[in-house]
N, C-alpha and C positions, 0 to 999 in steps of 0.2 A: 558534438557527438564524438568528434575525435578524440578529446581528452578524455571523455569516458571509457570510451573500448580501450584505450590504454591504459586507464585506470586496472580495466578489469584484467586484460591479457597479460601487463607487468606482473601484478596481485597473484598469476599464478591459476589461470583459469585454462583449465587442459584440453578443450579444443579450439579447434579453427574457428578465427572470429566470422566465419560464413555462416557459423551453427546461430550466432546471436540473431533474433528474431525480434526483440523488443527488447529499447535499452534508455532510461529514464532517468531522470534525479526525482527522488522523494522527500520523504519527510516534512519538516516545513518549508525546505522551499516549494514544492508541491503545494502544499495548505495556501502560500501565502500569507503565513505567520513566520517565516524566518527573522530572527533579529542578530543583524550583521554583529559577528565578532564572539558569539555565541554558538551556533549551531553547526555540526560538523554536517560532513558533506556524504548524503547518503542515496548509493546505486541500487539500482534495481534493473531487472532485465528478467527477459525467459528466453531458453535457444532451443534448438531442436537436437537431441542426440544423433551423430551417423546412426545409421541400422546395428550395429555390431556392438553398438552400448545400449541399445533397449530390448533388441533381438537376444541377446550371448547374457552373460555372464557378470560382465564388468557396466552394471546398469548405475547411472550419476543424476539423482531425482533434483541434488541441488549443488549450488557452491556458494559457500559463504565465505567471508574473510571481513577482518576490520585491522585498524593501525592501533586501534586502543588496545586500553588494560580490561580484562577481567573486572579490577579490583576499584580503578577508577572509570569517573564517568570521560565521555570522551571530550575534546577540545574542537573549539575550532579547527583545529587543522590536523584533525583527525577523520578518515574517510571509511565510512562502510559499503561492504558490497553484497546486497542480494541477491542472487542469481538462482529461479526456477526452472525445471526440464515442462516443457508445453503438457507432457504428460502430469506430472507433481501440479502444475498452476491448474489444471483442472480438474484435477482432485481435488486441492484446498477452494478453487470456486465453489464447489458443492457445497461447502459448509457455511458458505457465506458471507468469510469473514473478509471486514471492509478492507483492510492492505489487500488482499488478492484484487477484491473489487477495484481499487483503485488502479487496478493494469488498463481497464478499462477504455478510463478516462484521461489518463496521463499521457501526453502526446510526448511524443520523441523530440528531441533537441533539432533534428533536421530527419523530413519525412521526404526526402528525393530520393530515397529508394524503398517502394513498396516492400513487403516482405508476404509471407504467408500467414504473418500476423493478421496485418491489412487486410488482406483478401479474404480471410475464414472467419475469423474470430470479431473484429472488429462489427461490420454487419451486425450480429446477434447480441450487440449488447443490450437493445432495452429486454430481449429474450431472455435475457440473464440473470435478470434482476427479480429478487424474492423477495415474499413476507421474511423469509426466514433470516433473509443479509439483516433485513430492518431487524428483526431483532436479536441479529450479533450486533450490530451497531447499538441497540437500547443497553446491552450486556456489556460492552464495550464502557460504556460512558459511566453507568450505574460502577465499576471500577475503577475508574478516576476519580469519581467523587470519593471512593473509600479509600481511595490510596491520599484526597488529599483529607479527609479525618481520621486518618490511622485504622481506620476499619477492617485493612487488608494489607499487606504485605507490599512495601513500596517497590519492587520490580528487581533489576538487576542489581541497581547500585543506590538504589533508595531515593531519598528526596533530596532536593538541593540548599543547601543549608545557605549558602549566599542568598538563595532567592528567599527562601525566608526570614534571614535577618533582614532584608532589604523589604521586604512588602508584606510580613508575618503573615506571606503561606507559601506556598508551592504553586507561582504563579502559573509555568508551564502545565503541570496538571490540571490547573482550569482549565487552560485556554484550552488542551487535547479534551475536558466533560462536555464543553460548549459545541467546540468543534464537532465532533462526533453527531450531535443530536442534530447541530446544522444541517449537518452530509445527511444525515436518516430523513429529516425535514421536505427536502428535496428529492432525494428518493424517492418517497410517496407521492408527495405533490405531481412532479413532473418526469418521473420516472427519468432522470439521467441526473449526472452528476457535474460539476460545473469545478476545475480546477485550472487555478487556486479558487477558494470559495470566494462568492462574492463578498460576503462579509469580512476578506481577511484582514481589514483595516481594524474592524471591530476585537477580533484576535491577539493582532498585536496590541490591542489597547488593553488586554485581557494582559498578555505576557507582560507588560509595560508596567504591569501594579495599578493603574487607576481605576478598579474598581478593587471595592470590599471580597471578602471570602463572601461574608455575606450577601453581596450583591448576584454574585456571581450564583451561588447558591440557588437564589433567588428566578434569573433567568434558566439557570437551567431546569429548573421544577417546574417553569411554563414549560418548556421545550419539551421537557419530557411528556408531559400530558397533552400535550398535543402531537407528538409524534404517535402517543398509544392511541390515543383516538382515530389518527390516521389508517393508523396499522390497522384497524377494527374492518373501515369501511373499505380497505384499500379492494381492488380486483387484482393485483398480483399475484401469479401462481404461490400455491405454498413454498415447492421447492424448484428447482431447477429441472426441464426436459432431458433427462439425462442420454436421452439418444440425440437428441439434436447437439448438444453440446459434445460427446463421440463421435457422432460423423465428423463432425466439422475438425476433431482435432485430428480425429485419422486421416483427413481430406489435408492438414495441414501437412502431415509426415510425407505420407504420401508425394507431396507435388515438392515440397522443399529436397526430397529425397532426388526425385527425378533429377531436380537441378544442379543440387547439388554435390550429389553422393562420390560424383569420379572425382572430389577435390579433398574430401572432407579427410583427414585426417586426427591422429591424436600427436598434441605437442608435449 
């Protein structure tokens, strides 16, 4: 956890690391499809603003930063950082979309010191969880599969032409169609989320080239029809209790403020 909050406070993140409230690695090491010597190293967090930056004027909904290029994709040993305001992360939880969801479930590097995380928000996850995530998660996946038949527009920096001459296709983009439908799978089923996925042996076998486009194809058109099916008969709320998920993040300002507010400063 140390060398994260360093990550993020070097990087140029302007308050007191007192503000940070949840602070994670994502992407595939998250998944449990990282494959060493490939994937750069990607942060994630949400902190609480002092009062003075959500009360005033100078309001900070996020802070992003990476070591890459624009223009290229990044390296191993290139590091990105996400960073949420509690307010901004539950706003984008309304909408569903599964990286918010995955705050959720993503446990911290070292949990010996609770936070207001803990204490408010943690509690109401299976509360949190919608029809409507399941189907950003179906929207999600149904975009990987187009990004790998040219269907759609391949993202920042396109596909990855090593990976293609190497396994003629965009293995990564499988393994994120499969992925996805996994995580919705579970969702439904047993309404929590399970990270890294169980399956992520099966992922890296995905990233690794050993199966066909077509194979792959192939599973996730089960996956798909079976997660709509899910989603038919699921009892999930449509959308999210939008007061209970308000109290709780006011209940978080609140009590993180108490404690913290005589220290908090901006750096």
């Amino acid at each position: 956890m140390s060398t994260l909050l360093n990550h993020v406070m070097t990087n140029g993140f302007p308050l007191d690391p007192s503000s940070i409230i949840h602070l994670f690695v994502g992407g595939s090491t998250l998944h449990g499809a990282k494959v060493e010597g490939y994937d750069d190293l990607d942060i994630y967090g949400c902190y609480v603003e002092p009062s003075d930056r959500i009360l005033g004027i100078k309001t900070m909904e996020h802070f992003v930063w990476s070591s890459g290029s624009q223009a290229e994709k990044n390296t191993a040993n290139d590091v990105d950082i996400t960073m949420y305001s509690l307010h901004r992360w539950a706003e984008l939880m309304m909408k569903g979309n599964p990286a918010i969801l995955h705050y959720l479930y993503a446990y911290p590097l070292s949990s010996t010191n609770p936070t207001v995380w803990d204490k408010h928000i943690i509690p109401l996850r299976e509360q949190l969880l919608t029809k409507k995530a399941a189907k950003q998660y179906l929207g999600f996946a149904n975009s990987q599969r187009m990004r790998l038949t040219g269907e759609r527009g391949m993202g920042r920096h396109g596909q990855r032409p090593d990976l293609i001459e190497k396994y003629g296709y965009d293995t990564k983009f499988a393994m994120h169609y499969v992925r996805l439908l996994l995580e919705c799978r579970e969702l439904l089923t047993d309404k929590f989320l399970t990270l890294p996925l169980k399956e992520k042996d099966h992922l890296i076998d995905i990233r690794k080239g050993k199966y066909t486009q077509d194979q792959v194809f192939a599973e996730g058109n089960a996956l798909m029809k079976e997660c709509e099916s899910l989603l038919e008969y699921s009892d999930l709320p449509e959308n999210i209790d939008v007061h209970l998920l308000s109290n709780a993040v006011a209940n978080a300002y609140r009590e993180h403020w108490e404690i913290n507010e005589y220290k908090e400063k901006i750096w």
